[in-house]
N, C-alpha and C positions, 0 to 999 in steps of 0.2 A: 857268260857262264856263271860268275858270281852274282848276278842277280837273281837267277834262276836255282842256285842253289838256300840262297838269302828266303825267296819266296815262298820254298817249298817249305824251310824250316820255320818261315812266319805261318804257313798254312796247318803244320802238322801243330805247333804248338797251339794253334787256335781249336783245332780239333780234338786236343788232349783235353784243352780248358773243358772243353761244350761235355766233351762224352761224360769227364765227370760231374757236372751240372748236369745232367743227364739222370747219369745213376744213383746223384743224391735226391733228386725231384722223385725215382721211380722211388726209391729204399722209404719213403716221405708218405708217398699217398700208397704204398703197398697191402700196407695194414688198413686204412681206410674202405679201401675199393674191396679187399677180401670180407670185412665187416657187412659194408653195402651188399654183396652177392647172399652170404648166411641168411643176414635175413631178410633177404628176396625172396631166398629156398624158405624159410619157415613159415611168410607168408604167404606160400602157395601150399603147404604141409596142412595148415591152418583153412583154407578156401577148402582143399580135398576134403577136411577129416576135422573139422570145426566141433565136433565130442570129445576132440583126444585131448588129455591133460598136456602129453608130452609125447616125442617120437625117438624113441630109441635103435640104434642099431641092432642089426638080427645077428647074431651069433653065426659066425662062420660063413658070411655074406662073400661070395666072390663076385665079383662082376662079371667077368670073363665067362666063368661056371653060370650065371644069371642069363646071359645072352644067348649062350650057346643051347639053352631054354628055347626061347622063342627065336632060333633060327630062320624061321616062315619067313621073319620081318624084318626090312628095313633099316630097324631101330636097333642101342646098344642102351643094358640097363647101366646106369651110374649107379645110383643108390637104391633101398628097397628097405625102409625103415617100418617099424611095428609101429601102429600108432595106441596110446597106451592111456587108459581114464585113472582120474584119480584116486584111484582104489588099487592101479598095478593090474587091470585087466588088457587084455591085447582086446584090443576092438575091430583091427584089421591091419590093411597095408599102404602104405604110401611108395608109390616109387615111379621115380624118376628116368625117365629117357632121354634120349638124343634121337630124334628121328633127323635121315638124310634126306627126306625125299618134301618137303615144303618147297615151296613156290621160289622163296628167295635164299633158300638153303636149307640150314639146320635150322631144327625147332628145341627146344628141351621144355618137356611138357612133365608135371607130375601127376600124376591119379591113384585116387583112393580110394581102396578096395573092401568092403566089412568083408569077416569071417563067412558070412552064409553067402558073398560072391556077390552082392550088390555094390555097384557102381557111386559112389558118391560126387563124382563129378571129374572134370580137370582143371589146371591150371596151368598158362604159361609161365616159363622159369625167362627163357630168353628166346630171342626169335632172330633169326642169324639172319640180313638184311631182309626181312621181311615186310612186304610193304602193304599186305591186303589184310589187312585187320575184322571183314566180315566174318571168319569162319571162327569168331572168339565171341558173337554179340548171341545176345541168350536165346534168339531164336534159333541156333544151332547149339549154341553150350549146355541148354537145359535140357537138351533131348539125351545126355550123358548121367543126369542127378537120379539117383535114386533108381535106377535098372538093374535089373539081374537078367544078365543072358551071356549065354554060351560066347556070343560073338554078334561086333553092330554087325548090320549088312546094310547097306542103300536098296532104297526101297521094301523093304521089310521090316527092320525097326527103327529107322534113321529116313529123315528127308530132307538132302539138304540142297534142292535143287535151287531154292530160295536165296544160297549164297553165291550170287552172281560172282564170277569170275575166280573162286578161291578152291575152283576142284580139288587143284593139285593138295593147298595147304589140307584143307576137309578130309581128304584122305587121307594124309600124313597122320593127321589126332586120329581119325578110326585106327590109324594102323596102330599107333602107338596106345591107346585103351582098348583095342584086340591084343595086344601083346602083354600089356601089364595083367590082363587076365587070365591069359595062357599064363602067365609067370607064377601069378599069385595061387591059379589052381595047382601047379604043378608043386605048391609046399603045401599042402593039404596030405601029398602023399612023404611028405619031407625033402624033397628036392630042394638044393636050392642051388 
């Protein structure tokens, strides 16, 4: 019985050591990995909206209130930043989703929107195990640069039958650049 008490106390105290080795390694690279993420996102703000000087927050931005916008969809907006020239003019919109419905999960895609509704493109933020990387190569990416429409449709303004095997993912990015469109029209009437 005393060894079995002995063992348990050699065990836990091994386990206090590690947990705090632990939580000084996480407190360590915290700041790091949050730094890496920023500018992942400004990197992709920059690929959407490469005119903008800078991308500022929108005044009285909800997310929640953002989403419940394009309820259609799938997706949840995160962010939904002005993208802004260096003169302090708004040039359009940048914003950020989480779409559920990719192939190997979540996707979080940004796309940038000009003021008269044309599409500037997307970009991946992060792609939650995703492992079919076709529906990102420019033979589908560029069919999003530079469009103004209501909404993509397959087979109408979009073909992406060419991306073997990434239906699922393909449709996620339409869903989530139909929805950041819906988003960004519905602040035209001041929604947000």
């Amino acid at each position: 019985m005393n060894k079995i008490v002995k063992n348990a106390l050699v065990l836990m105290a091994f386990s206090l050591v590690l947990g705090f080795v632990l939580g000084a390694v996480y407190k360590i690279t915290e700041g790091p990995i949050a730094e890496a993420a920023k500018r992942k996102e400004m990197e992709a703000y920059k690929v959407v909206f490469a005119t903008a000087d800078t991308f500022q927050e929108m005044e009285g931005f909800d997310a929640a209130a953002a989403t419940a916008v394009i309820s259609a969809y799938p997706d949840t907006i995160n962010t939904a930043l002005e993208a802004v020239d260096a003169s302090g003019n708004v040039l359009g919109h940048v914003v950020t989703l989480t779409t559920k419905d990719g192939y190997g999960g979540g996707i979080v895609i940004t796309v940038g929107i000009q003021n008269d509704g044309t599409v500037n493109g997307f970009s991946i933020v992060n792609i939650g195990g995703e492992t079919i990387h076709n529906a990102f190569q420019p033979a589908f990416a560029d069919q999003f640069k530079g469009v103004k429409v209501d909404k993509f449709e397959k087979d109408t303004n979009l073909n992406y039958d060419s991306v073997a095997g990434a239906s699922m993912t393909a449709n996620a990015v339409v869903n989530a650049c139909n929805a950041a469109i819906e988003y960004t029209n519905s602040l035209k009437g001041g929604a947000q």
